[in-house]
N, C-alpha and C positions, 0 to 999 in steps of 0.2 A: 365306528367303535375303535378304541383305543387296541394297538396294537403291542401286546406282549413281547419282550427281550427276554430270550430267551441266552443261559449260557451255553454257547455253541461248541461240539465237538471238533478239536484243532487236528488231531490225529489219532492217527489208529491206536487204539488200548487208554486212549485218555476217559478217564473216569471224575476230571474232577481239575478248577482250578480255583486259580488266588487270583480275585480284584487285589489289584495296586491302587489304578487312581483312575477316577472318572476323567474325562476330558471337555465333557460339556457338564454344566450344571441345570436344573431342576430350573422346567419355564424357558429355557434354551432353544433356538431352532434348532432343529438334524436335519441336512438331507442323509438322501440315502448313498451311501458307500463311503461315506464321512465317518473317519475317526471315532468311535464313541467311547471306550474302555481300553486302560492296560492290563491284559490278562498275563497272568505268571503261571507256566504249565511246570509240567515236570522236564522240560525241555529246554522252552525259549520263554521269553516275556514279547509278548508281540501286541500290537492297537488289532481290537477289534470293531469294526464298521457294521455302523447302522444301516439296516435291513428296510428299512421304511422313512420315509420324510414324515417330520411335525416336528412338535413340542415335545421335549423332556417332560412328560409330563409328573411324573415319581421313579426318584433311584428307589429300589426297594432293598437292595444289600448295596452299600455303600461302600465295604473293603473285606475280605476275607475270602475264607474257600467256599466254593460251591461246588457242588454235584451238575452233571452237566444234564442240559434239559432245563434247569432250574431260572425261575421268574425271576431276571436282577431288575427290571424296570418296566415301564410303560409310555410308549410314543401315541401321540396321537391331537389333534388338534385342540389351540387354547381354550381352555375353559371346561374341557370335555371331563364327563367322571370317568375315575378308573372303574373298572369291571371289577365285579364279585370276588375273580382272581385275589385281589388287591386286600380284601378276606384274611386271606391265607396267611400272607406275607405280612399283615398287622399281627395276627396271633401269634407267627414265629418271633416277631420284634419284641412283643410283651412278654413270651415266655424267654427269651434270652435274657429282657430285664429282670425277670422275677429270679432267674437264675444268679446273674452277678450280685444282688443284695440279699440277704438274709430274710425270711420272713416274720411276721410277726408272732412272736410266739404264744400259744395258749393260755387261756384262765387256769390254773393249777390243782389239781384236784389232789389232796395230799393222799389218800386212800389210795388212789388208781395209781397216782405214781408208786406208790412203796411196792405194788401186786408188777407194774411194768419192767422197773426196776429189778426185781427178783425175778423174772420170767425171762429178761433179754438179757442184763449185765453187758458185760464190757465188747458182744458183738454188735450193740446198735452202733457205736461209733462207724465200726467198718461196714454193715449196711447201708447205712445212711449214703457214706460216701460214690456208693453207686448208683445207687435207686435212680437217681434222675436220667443215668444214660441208658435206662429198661422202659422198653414201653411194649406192654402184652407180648411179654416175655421173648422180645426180640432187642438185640441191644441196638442201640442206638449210636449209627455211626456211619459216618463220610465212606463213598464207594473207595477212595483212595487210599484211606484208613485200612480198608479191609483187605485192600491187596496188599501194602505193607505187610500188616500184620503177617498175613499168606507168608512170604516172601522170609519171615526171619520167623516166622513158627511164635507169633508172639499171643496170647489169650488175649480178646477183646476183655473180656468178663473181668479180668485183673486190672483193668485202667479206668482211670477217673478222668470223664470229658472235663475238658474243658472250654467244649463250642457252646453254639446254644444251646438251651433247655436239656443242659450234660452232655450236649451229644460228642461222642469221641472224630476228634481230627487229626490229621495226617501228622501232625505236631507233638500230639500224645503219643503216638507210636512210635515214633523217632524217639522221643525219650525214653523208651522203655526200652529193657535187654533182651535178646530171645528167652530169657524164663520169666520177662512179664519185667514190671516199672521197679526199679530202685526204690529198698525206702525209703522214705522222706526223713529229710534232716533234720533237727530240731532247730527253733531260731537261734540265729546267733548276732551276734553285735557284726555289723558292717566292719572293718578293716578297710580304712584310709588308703590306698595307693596311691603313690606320688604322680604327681604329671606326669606321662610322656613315658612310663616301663611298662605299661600293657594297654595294648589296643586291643578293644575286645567288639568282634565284624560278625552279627549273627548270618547264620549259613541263608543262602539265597535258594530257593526250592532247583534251579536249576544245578546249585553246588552239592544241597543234600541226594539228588539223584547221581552227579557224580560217584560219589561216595559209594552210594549201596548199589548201582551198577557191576562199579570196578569190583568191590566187597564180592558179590556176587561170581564175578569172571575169576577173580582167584584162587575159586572152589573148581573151577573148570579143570580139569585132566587134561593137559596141555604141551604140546612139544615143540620146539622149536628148532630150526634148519638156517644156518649163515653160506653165506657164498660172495666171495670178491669178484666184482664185474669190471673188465675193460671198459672203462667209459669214452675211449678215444671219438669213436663214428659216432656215439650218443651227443657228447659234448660238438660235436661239430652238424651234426643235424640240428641241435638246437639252437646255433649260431645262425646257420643257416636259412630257418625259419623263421627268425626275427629280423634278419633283412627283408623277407618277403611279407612280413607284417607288425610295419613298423609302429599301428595304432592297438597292437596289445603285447603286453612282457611275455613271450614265453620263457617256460623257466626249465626245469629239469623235472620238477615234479608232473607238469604236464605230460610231455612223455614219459612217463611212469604209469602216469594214470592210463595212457593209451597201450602201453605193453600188457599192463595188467591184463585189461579187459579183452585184450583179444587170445592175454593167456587162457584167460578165465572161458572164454568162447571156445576155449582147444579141450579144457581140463574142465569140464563142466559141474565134476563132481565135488570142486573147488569152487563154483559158486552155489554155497547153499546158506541157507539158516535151519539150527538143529532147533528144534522141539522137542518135548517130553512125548508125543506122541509118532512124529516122523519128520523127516527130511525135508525142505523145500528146496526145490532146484530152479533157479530162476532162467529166465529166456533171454534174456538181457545182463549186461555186467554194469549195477551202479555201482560205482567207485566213489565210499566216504575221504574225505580229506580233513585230516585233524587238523582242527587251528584253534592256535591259544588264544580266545577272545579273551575281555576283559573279567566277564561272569563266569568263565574257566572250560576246560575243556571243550569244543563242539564240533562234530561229524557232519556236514552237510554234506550232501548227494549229489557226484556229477552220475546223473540218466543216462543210459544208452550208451555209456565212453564207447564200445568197441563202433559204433555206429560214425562219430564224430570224427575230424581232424585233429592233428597237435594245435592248430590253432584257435579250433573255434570249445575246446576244453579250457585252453587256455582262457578266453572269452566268458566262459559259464565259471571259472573257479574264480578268476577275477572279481566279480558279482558276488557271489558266493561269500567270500574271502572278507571283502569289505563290509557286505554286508553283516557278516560276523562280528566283525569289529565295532558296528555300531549297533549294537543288540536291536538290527533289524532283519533277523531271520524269521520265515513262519516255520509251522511244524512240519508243512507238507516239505522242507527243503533238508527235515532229517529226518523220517520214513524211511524206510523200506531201503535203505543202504547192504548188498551183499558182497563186498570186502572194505576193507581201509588201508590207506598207509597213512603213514605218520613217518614225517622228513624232518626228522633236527640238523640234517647235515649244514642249513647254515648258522647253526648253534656253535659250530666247529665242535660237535660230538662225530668220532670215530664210528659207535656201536653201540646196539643198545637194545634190550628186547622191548617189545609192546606190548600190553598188558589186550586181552581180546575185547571188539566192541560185542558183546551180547545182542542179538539172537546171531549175531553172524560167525562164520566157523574159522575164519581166518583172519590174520593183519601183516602188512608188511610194514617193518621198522628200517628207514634208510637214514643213513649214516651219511659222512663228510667224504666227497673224493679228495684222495691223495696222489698225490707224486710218490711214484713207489719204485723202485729199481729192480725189475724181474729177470731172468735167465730164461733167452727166448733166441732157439737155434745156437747155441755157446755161445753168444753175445749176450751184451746186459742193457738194457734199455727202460731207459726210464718209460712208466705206463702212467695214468690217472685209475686210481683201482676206488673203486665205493664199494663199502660191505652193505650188505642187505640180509637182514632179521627175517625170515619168517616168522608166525607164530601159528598155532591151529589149535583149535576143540579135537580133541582124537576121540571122540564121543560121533566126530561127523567125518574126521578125513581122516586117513590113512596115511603111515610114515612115509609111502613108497609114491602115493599119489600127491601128496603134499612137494617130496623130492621132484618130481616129472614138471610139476608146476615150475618149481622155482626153476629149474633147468631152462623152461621156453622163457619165461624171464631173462635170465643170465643171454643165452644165445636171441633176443628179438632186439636187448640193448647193446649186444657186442657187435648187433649185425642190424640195424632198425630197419631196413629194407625187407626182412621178413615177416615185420610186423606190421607196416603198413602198404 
């Protein structure tokens, strides 16, 4: 019996993705753990691997969003029928068609219309326009759709699907404002623009999650803490450690990552993520790492940092890092992240606040070490001084506890021996 593809759950809270492109075509062999789909989450865009060996036997959604759970295809040996499933997934394909063309309109009954006319007037226009995204009187709409909506207070009821058979997708939402959709402009004549003065790059589901993230975190009640650190013992442990391993870069962000997490092992009420309902305290310190891929912003998760050395962090960010850059991240690799930094120091930016990763309660924003000239015992001596951002949800930390933090920070990298 032909085996069902189903759209698989990439991570936690995912409700829903986007086919890109198939990778094998209809009639195809798969094995099993073989490439089959490029799925677009609200995350990452990652290949997703076939579950069973055979023949492609039917793609059944060939590009767009799906609900997850949901039937994109059928493997199973050549010539076999698809299952009854396969039902389904024709009648969703003809009511999508029936949807994008018009139907054919009625014999005309002049009587009926004049009595129709006169009973409905100028609201069937905007009836109409909905009806098809209602079905026994529940509207009709993508799981991802709905938590948007959630998210920006927007009315499903007031948008016009534009998936199949009306159903409302994650795209109609997006376009619409927290008091519901813009209205629609009248047509108007295209206007010519010349070559080459506007490039116009539609948002990638990974960009539009940017967006309404950060959107989000800017509503956050947030305060932030700076403090200049002696990088001297910092900067020479790191030297240090890269003669003793000379098969991966350590950098400076690495030991960061590892002060972090054993601050965060000191100050535990600093590693949490806030909820609307309560607190989560984690047992472990994963430390996100911001890096600017190409698809824009992304957090991947170095595990257990307080557990690991500077070197073998090094080792997992390395990975991590590259992997970013070649948009071969999965979602299990930005999950369950409970702090971040984010290091422009070799931007050669001084300072700079971080805007917070959401559900997490804090970030650290690090800046460029300088050459700076201090007063130290009536003498003046040149230091390498790096400023460091905190930021926090003061919804989850506290001014005083957020301060304690950065403090075993500041003292673990002016003194690293007490951090490892």
């Amino acid at each position: 019996m032909a085996t069902e593809v189903i759209l698989p759950r990439l991570g936690q809270g995912m409700e829903a993705g986007t086919i890109v492109r198939w990778l094998k075509s209809e009639g195809e062999q798969v094995e099993k753990g073989e490439p089959l789909f490029e799925l677009d989450t609200d995350k990452v865009t990652q290949e997703v691997e076939a579950e069973a060996s055979g023949v492609l036997l039917r793609i059944a959604v060939a590009a767009g969003e799906v609900p997850v759970g949901e039937t994109v295809a059928f493997i199973g040996e050549a010539g076999e029928d698809v299952p009854a499933a396969d039902a389904r997934v024709e009648a969703e394909r003809g009511a999508a068609a029936s949807a994008e063309k018009p139907a054919a309109a009625p014999a005309r009954d002049p009587e009926r219309d004049r009595g129709r006319e006169a009973s409905v007037g100028a609201d069937a226009q905007g009836q109409s326009a909905f009806s098809a995204a209602i079905s026994n009187g529940r509207i009709k709409a993508s799981p991802l759709a709905r938590r948007i909506a959630r998210e920006r207070g927007v009315d499903l009821a007031s948008l016009r699907g534009t998936g199949p058979d009306g159903r409302i997708v994650a795209e109609d939402v997006e376009r619409a404002g927290p008091a519901g959709p813009a209205p629609a402009a009248a047509p108007a004549q295209a206007v010519p623009v010349a070559a080459g003065e506007i490039e116009r790059r539609p948002l990638s589901n990974v960009r539009k999650t940017i967006a309404r993230r950060l959107t989000q975190a800017w509503t956050v009640p947030a305060f932030m803490l700076t403090v200049q650190i002696d990088m001297s013992r910092a900067n020479a442990l790191v030297g240090g450690q890269r003669e003793l391993h000379p098969d991966v870069r350590i950098t400076v962000t690495d030991l960061l990552t590892k002060v972090c997490a054993q601050a965060l092992m000191r100050h535990r009420d600093m590693n949490v993520q806030f909820t609307d309902e309560e607190l989560l305290v984690f047992p472990s310190a994963d430390v996100g790492i911001a890096v600017a891929a190409p698809a824009g912003l992304v957090v991947p998760v170095v595990r257990g940092a307080e557990r690991l050395s500077v070197a073998e962090i090094a080792a997992v960010r390395t990975d991590l890092v590259g992997r970013a850059r070649d948009g071969k991240l999965r979602a299990e690799d930005l999950d369950g992240g409970t702090f971040t930094i984010s290091n422009l120091g070799m931007y050669d930016v001084d300072q700079f606040v971080a805007v917070l990763n959401p559900p997490q309660a804090s970030i650290l924003a690090v800046g460029a070490t300088r050459e700076t000239v201090v007063p130290r015992g009536g003498e003046l001596e040149v230091v390498p001084l790096m400023s460091v951002t905190l930021t926090c949800d003061h919804r989850a930390v506290d001014g005083a506890t957020g301060a304690e933090f950065l403090k075993s920070v500041k003292a673990f990298l002016e003194d690293p021996g007490l951090a490892l």
